[in-house]
Structures are given as C-alpha cells and as structure tokens.
N, C-alpha and C positions, 0 to 999 in steps of 0.2 A: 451335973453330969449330963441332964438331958440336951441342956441349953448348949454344951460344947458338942453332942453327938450330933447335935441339928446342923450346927454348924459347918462338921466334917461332911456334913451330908450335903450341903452346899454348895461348898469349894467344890467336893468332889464333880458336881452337875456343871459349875459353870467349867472346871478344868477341860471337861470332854467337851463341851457345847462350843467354848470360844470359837475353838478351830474352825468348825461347820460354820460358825455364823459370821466368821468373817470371811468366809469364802463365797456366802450367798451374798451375789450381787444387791439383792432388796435391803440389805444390811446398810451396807454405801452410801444406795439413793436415800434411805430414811437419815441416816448420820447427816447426809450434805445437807438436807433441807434443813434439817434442828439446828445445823451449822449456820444456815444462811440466815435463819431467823433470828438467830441469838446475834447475831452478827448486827440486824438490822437493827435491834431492839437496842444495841451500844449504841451505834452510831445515834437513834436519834438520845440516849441516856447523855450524851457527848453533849446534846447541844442544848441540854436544860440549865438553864440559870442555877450554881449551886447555892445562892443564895435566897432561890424559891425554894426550893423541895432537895435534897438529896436522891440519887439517882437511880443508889443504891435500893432505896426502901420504899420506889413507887410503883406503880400497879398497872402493868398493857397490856391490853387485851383488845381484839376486832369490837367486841362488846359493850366498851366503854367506850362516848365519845363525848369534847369539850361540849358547853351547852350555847354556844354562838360560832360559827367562823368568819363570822364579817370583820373582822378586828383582831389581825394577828400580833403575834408573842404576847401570846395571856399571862406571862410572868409582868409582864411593864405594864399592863393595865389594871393588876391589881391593887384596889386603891385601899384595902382591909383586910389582911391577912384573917388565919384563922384563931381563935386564943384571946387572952386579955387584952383591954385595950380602954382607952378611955372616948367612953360615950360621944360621939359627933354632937348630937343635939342637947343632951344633961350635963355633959361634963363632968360625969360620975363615970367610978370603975365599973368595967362588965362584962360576961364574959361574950364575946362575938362567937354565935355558934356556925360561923358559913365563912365565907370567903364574899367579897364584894367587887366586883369587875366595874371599871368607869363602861360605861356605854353609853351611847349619845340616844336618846328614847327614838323608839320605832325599830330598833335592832331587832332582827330574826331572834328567837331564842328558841334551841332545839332539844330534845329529849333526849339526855346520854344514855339513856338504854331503852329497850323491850320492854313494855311492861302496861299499866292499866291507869289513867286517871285516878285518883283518890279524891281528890279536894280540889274544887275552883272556887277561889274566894273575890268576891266583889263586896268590902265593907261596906258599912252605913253607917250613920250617924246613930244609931243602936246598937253598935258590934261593942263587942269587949277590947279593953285597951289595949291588947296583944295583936290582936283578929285586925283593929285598924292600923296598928302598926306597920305590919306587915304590906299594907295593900291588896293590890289585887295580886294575886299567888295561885300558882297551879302544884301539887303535889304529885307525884308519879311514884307507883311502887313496882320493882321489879318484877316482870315474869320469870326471872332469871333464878331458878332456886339456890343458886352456886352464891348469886350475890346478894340475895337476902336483904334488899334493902331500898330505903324511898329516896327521892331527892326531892325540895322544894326551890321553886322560883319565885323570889318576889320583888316585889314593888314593880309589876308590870303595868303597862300603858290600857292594855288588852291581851286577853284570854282567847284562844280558836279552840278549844279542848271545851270534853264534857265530861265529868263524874261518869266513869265503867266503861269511858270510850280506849278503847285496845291501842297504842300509840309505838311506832318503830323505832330504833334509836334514828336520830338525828332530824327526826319530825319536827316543825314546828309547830307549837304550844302557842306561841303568843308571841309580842312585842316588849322589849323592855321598856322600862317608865321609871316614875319618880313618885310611884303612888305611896302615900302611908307617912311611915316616920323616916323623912330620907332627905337628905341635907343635897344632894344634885340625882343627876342622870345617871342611874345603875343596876345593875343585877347584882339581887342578894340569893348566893347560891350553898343551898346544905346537902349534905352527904349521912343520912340515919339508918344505920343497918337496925334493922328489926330488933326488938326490945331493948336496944342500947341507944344513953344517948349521942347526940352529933359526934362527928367524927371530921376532922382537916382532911377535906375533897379535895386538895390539890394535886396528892402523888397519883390517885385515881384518873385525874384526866392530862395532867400538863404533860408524861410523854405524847400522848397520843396527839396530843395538840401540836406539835412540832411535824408530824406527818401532815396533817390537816391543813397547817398552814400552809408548807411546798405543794401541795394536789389543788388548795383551792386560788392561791394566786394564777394559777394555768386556767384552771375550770371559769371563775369571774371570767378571764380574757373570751372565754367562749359563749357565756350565760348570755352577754344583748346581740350574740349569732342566731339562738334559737329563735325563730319568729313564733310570734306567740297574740293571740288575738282576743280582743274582748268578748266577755260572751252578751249575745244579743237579752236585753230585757227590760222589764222596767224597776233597775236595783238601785237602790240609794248608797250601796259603801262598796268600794274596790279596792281590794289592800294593793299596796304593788305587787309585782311579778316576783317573787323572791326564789334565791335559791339555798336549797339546802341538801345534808349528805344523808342519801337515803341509804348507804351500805357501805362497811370496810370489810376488807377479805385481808387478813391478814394469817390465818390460821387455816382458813378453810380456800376454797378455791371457788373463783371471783365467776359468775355465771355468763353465759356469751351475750356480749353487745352488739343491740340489732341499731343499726343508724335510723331505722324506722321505728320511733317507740310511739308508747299507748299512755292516750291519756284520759282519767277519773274523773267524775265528775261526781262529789259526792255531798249529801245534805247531812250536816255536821248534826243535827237533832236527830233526823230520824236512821241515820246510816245505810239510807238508799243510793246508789248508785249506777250511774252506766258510763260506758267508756267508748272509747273511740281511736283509731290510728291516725297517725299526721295524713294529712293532703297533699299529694304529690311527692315526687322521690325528690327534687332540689338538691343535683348533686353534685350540682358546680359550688367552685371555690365563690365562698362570698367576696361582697365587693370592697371586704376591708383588708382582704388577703389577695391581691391577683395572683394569678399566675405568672412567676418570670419566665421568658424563654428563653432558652439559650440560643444567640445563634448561630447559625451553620457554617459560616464563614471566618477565619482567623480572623482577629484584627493585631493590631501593630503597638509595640511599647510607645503612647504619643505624650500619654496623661502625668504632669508635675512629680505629683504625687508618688509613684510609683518608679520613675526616674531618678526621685533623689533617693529613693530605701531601695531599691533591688539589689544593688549591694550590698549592703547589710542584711538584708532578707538572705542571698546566697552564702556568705559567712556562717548565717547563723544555721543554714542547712546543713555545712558541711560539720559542726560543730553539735548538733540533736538530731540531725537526719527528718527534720517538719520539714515538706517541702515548702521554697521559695513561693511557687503560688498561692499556697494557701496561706502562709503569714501573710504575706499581702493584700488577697484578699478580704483576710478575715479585717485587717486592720484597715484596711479600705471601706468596708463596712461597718464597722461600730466606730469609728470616727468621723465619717463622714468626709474622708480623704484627706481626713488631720485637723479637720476645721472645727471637729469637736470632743479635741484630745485634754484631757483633764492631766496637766500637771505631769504630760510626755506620756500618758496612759491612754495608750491608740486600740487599747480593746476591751475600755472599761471595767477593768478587774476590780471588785469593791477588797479593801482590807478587811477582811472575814475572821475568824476568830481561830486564833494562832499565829494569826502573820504578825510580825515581831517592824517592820523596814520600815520606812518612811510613807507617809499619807497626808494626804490634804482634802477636804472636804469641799463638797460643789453640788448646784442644783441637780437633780434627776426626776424622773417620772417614773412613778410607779402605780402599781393598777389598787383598791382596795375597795372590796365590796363592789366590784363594777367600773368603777368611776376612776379615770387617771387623774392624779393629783401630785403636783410637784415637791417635794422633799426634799430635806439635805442628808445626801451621804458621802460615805467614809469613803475613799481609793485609795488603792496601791501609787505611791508617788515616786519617779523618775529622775533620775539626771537629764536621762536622755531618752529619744526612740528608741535608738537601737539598744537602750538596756531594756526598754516596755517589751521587745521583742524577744528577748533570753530570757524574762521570767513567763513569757505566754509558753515559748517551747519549754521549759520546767513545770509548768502546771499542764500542760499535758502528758509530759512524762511523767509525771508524779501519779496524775488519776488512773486508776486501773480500767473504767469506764473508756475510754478513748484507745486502748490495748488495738482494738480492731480499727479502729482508725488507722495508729501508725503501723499496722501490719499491710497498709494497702499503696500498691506501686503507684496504681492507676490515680492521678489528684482527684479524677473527680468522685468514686469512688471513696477518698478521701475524705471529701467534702460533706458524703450522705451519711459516711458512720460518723461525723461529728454532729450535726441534727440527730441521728438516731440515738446517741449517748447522750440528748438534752443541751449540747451548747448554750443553744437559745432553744428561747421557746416559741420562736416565728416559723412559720407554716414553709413556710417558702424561704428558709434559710438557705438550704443546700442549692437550692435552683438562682438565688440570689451571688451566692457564691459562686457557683460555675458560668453565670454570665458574666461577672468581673472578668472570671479567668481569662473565658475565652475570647471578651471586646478586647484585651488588650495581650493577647496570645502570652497570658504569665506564666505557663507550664513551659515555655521554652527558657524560663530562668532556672529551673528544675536543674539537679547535676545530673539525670535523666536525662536534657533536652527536652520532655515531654515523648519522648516516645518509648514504646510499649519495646522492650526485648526481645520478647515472643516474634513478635511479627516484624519490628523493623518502621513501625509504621506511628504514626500520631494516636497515641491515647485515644481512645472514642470515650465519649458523653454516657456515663451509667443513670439510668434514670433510680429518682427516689422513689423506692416502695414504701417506706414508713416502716414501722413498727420498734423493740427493742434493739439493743445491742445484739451483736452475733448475728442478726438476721432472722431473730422471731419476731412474732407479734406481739410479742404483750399485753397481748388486747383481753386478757381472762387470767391469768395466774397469780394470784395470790398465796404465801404462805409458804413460798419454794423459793431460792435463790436468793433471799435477801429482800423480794417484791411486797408491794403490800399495793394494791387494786382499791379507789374509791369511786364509788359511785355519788355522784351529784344530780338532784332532781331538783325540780323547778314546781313551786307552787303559788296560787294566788285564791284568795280568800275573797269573797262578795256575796251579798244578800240584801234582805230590806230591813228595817229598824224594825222597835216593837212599835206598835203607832198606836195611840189614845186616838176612840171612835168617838165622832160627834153628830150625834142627832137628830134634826129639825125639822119642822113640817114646812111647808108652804101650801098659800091656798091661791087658787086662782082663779077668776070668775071671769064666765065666757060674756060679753057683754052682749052678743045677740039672742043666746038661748037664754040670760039668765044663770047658768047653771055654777055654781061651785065645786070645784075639785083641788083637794086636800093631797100632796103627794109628799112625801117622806124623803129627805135630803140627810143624805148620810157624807159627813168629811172625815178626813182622816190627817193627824198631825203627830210629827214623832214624839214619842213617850222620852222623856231627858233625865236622865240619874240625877238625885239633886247634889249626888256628894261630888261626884267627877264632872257634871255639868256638861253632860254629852249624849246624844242619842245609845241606843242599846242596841246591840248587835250580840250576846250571848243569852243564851236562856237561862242561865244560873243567876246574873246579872237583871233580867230583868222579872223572878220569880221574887230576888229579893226587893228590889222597890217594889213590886204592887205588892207585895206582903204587907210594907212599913208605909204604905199610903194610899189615899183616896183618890183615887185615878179616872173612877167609872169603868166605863167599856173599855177591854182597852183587847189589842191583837200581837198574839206571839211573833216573835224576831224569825226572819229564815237565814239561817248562812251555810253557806255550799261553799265548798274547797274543789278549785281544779287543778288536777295534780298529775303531771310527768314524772314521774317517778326514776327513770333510767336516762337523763336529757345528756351526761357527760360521763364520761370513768375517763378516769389518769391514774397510769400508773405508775409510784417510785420506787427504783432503785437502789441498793446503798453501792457508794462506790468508796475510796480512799479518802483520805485526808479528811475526814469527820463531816462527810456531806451528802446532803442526799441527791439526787437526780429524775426528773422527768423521764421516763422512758418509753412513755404512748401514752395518746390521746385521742377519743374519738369524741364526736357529739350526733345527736339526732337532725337529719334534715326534713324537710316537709315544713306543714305550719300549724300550729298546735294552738 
C-alpha cells in the first residue's frame, strides 16, 4: 500500500512539473548537450572493431585514457588478448591477466588515469620468479575514488616515475621494452580494481582510443613545429623530445589555449621545480606551411587539366548544386592535376568502412608518431573522372559537417567552411584552394558566373579566420555539441647516471725545494646494472643494485623532466556517416 501511495505521489509531481520544465529554456540546452554526447560516444562505439570488445559493454569516460598514442588502432596491435591462452615461452595453459600491445621498445607509455605511483620494479638476479618475470614495471593506483583501481605496466625498457610521485592521466611513466619473461617488443597491460582480481582493460580504454587516435595524427603533424631546445649542462642521458596527452575535456569543459605556453622543469627525486614561458611571440606561419596568396588579378582558363573536366565539373553542379570551381579545385589539388589520381580518384577518397563499391589499393603517406612513412591503402575506385566527381559531390551532401559549406553562394567562402569542417588537415588548405580559383578565373564556370546577386559584381576573396564549423572557435568546448577538446604536451627526460667514486692519491715532489706533496684524485665512472647491462638513471633502480653489491662509493642518479604541458589541443567533432572530424587546432609559438 505504501509502495503504490509513493508512487501516486510521484506521477502526481512529475504530471505538474513536465510542463514548467519543458518550457524552461535550461531544459533544452542541458537535453542537446546529453544529446550531442551520447551522439559522440556512438559514433566513436561505431568504429571499434566488434571483434575486440563489444561496444555495447565498454567504458568512456575524459578520465580514462589508452596507455600509448604513438601507434594507432590498438585493436590490430594486440598481439594477447585478455583470458586463457597458451604460454608464449612454456607452452603450458595460463591464465594471461592483462592484454599485450606489439610496440617497437622506446614507445612513450602513458598513465590512463590520476593517480599515485605504487610500485617501480627494476629486477635482479635475486628477485622472485614473478618479480623477474615481469621486468621493469611501474604500478599506478587511482586518485580517482569512482574508479577504484591500479593499472600495471610491464616489461619496460625504463621507468621516469618514483613510488608516491602524483602522476596525470596521459603522463609518461616510461619506455616500453622487452624486459623479463617476454618473447618480443611489448607492453604488458593490467587493469585491478581494488580487492578483486584482474579484470580484461580493453572496453575501459579502446573507445577512447579511437578519439585519441584522430586528435593525435593532427597533433604529431604539429609536435616537430614546436621549437624545442636542449637544456645547457653537463648531462649524460637525453630521452627524446616526446609527446604526450596531458587532458581530454569530454565531459567537462576544455580550459582556454594560450599559443604562449609554460614550461617545467622538474627534478624527478626531489620534486623541485621552476618554470619558465617560451621566448618570443613566432607568429608567423612556419616554413613547412607558407602562406598562399591569392592573387589580385583574374587569370584566364589556360591549364590541360581543367579544360578537359570543366564540363563535367558544370554537369555535375547543375546535378548537387557543388560549385564548378570548387570541384575543380579541389581535384586539382589532391591529384596533382590528375597526375596523381588513384584508379580515376582525383580527390583521394580512402574506402572507409561501410563503402560497399569498387577499390583498389596504392602507395600513401601517412604521418605516425611524427615521422611520415609510406603505406599501402585502400581507395574508392572509378570508372571514370567524371564518376570520382559525383561521388565527391555525394559525400559532401551526405556529411552534415559541410551543411555550411554548401549554404555559401560566395566559392570562396566556400572554400574556408570546407578547411573549417576538417577537409584536410593543411593549414593553408582554403588559401590553396582559392588561388587555384582565382589563377585560372574557375568561378566564371560557376552557373553563378562568379558573381555575387547582391551587387552585381565579381565574388570578392573572404579571408580564412579558422576555428569550427558555423563560425566558432573551438578552441575550448568540450562536452557540448558532440566535441571532445585534447590537449597534447611535450616532454623530454635528462639527467646524469648514478656514477661509482674512485679514489686515489698522487704524490709529487718538487725537485728544487725537496718537498713532497700528496693530493687526492678522485674519478668518477658510471655505476651499470649488471641485469640490464646499462648505466642508471632511476633511483629505485639504482638503490636496488647497491643493495645486491659491492660497489664502494658510489653517487645518486639525477633525472629532471622538462615539460610543456599545453604545446597543442585539437578539437573533434562528430559529424554523419560514422566519422569523426578535426574541427580546430592550435599549437604554442616561441621556443621552449
């Protein structure tokens, strides 16, 4: 009886409330954003491999993040599932409590959450057969009370972490390796919520890995932009210049990016530091991006290229309403004027997942971890040009990202809400594009002519301001519209070894006075693990050899981390057809 009077009492509050709360505008704006989230959170659930994880039953959250990005779609580099399997090294059943990533040693490995050091292990030839199994391993337990739980890393090369050092998610920890009991190059990764054991980490990070991977292929293109300097001294190890994801705003909202950031300099033992801002504003486009100009003067249809398709380019306008110049254009550009059309595919379209049509596979470049490296991928394949050019105007009508593209009369205007909705990811796309236009006056193929209604007069040149679709910035929102805001920092690791003291007299006698004098010659040689047969650079690492040997005098390791913290944020978008989008990108200028 009581259970059904609460009840009535219930209905009754929400019957009167609805009304009011659907009339208060806050209602709306709180619905759209839950909307846009839930929205984004398919789109990337769309693009998990359903024979890694199911998509249904995994875990996103800003909070959680994969434990490398140098090496995307972490479903195809898992070389050990999580569960039963048979022993790589004994060739006995057992159970595998982690998941095992191929990575080539030296990989960044970063902390998928907030939380505290627990355990940095550097075995030895006295460790228990578990302890050396393992390798060198870092352990991290959540600050995060919600998530309750540690992750372990191991078989690492190297360790930058110390037992009760505070660590942010996407920090780097260390280097992957091949230490302990481990048949190649990998990271052994566990997921242990508090008193229970291991648990399959894969639904926990592999959507979010799917965001990570589209923000950090843009961010690499920017990382060997940021000038970045050695620091003066006399140090014996310098990791490289690495980057990693210091923040995701996916929930919350992304803080403002200053293009002038600060950078840390901090001693990894004692956690002293001080900091400093880049040097000088540098706020010219680098010399890997110029600047296109457009210029001021018409020019005349002269060029092969454009001669034999502006025909069908005009066809195909009157048939999707893309203007004539900008197909042209565009195909003018990412073929190279036909000269590097794949299989009649004049604007490089990869066959992405859902396309069903004909494809043929060819060299490309693409960027990974920094470094461009040539690849073979999959394209959309043709009969003909003029069909490459009906399905370009179809996948623009198709993306709802482009909506404000094709609502703009003006081409060039045109031109800048295609850059702004992510076309490409080239700095100088839009300004690339409207100098085609304009050397070779394409907007007079327009069924426009190229002129403006209003006035009567020729189109004028809209300059690119950047930022999202519609004509925001998106340079800060996360957690609203479907966005999700990462931040990428840059950090580099250096210090001196532990050094084994040696000390010896020397005497030396004056031959005119006679006299003897005895002075004390002290040298210094670096102290060598005898397991891993390498200088030492941690202190946990090097407390455990001089524990297990007779060393003499010997002198503590220094390592200092310098660290940008905010060097890049990109922001993605979800737009249609199960994909995500770059929507803004800034990076730091000066020199760090």
């Amino acid at each position: 009886m009581k259970q059904r009077l609460k009840g009535e009492v219930k209905r009754r509050i929400l019957k009167k409330a609805m009304p009011l709360l659907i009339k208060n505008p806050i209602f709306w704006i709180i619905l759209a954003v839950l909307l846009g989230v839930l929205a984004f959170f398919m789109i990337i659930a769309t693009l998990v491999s359903s024979t890694t994880v199911v998509a249904s039953s995994a875990f996103i959250t800003e909070r959680v993040v994969p434990p490398q990005i140098y090496y995307r779609d972490l479903d195809r580099i898992i070389t050990s599932e999580f569960g039963e399997r048979t022993d790589p090294v004994f060739g006995t059943k057992a159970f595998h409590k982690g998941i095992d990533f191929g990575l080539p040693v030296g990989t960044p490995i970063i902390s998928s959450f907030d939380g505290i050091v627990t355990t940095v292990s550097y075995p030895s030839r006295n460790s228990s057969e578990s302890n050396y199994n393992a390798g060198i391993y870092v352990a991290i337990k959540s600050s995060d009370s919600e998530l309750a739980t540690t992750t372990r890393y191991l078989h690492l090369s190297e360790a930058f972490v110390e037992p009760g050092q505070a660590v942010r998610r996407g920090e780097i920890i260390g280097l992957s390796g091949n230490t302990g009991k481990s048949t190649g190059p990998h990271l052994h990764y566990e997921w242990i919520p508090d008193g229970e054991e291991p648990v399959d980490p894969t639904p926990f990070i592999m959507l979010m890995s799917k965001a990570t991977d589209t923000a950090s292929k843009e961010a690499f293109k920017l990382f060997n932009k940021v000038k970045w300097t050695k620091e003066s001294g006399d140090y014996d190890f310098f990791s490289d210049k690495m980057m990693y994801l210091s923040g995701v705003y996916m929930e919350s909202p992304a803080p403002p990016f200053s293009d002038i950031g600060t950078v840390t300099i901090r001693n990894v033992h004692s956690g002293t530091s001080d900091s400093r801002t880049g040097e000088g504003t540098d706020t010219e486009t680098p010399e890997e991006a110029p600047v296109v100009t457009v210029p001021p003067n018409l020019g005349s249809l002269t060029h092969p290229f454009f001669m034999q398709y502006a025909a069908a380019a005009q066809a195909e306008e009157r048939r999707s309403g893309v203007p004539a110049s900008i197909t042209l254009a565009q195909a003018a550009l990412e073929s190279g004027y036909g000269n590097r059309s794949i299989c009649n595919n004049v604007f490089g379209i990869k066959a992405q997942k859902g396309y069903t049509g004909p494809t043929c596979s060819a060299q490309t470049k693409e960027e990974y971890g920094g470094k461009i490296v040539t690849i073979i991928a999959t394209f959309r394949a043709y009969s003909s040009v003029e069909q490459s050019f009906a399905d370009h105007s179809a996948f623009l009508l198709r993306n709802s990202r482009y909506r404000f593209a094709l609502a703009q009369d003006n081409p060039y205007a045109f031109a800048n809400e295609l850059q702004r909705a992510g076309y490409a990811t080239d700095s100088q796309y839009a300004n690339k594009l409207k100098s085609i236009m304009r050397s070779q006056n394409l907007t007079s193929l327009d069924a426009n002519g190229g002129i403006d209604p209003a006035t009567g007069q020729p189109f004028n040149d809209v300059a690119f301001a950047g930022g999202g679709s519609g004509g925001g910035s998106g340079g800060g929102v996360g957690g609203g519209d479907g966005n999700v805001t990462l931040v990428f920092g840059i950090q580099q690791y250096f210090g001196s070894y532990a050094k084994q003291v040696h000390r010896s007299t020397s005497t030396v006698t004056d031959p005119e006075t006679g006299k003897t004098e005895t002075t004390e010659v002290v040298t210094r040689t670096d102290l060598i693990d005898p397991t891993f047969n390498k200088p030492i650079i941690n202190s946990v690492n090097y407390n455990n050899v001089v524990n297990y040997g007779s060393y003499g005098e010997t002198e503590y390791p220094d390592l200092y981390v310098k660290d940008l913290p905010a060097a890049i944020i990109v922001t993605l978008s979800s737009g249609t057809d199960e994909d995500l989008f770059v929507s803004h990108v800034q990076y730091v200028r000066g020199t760090y």
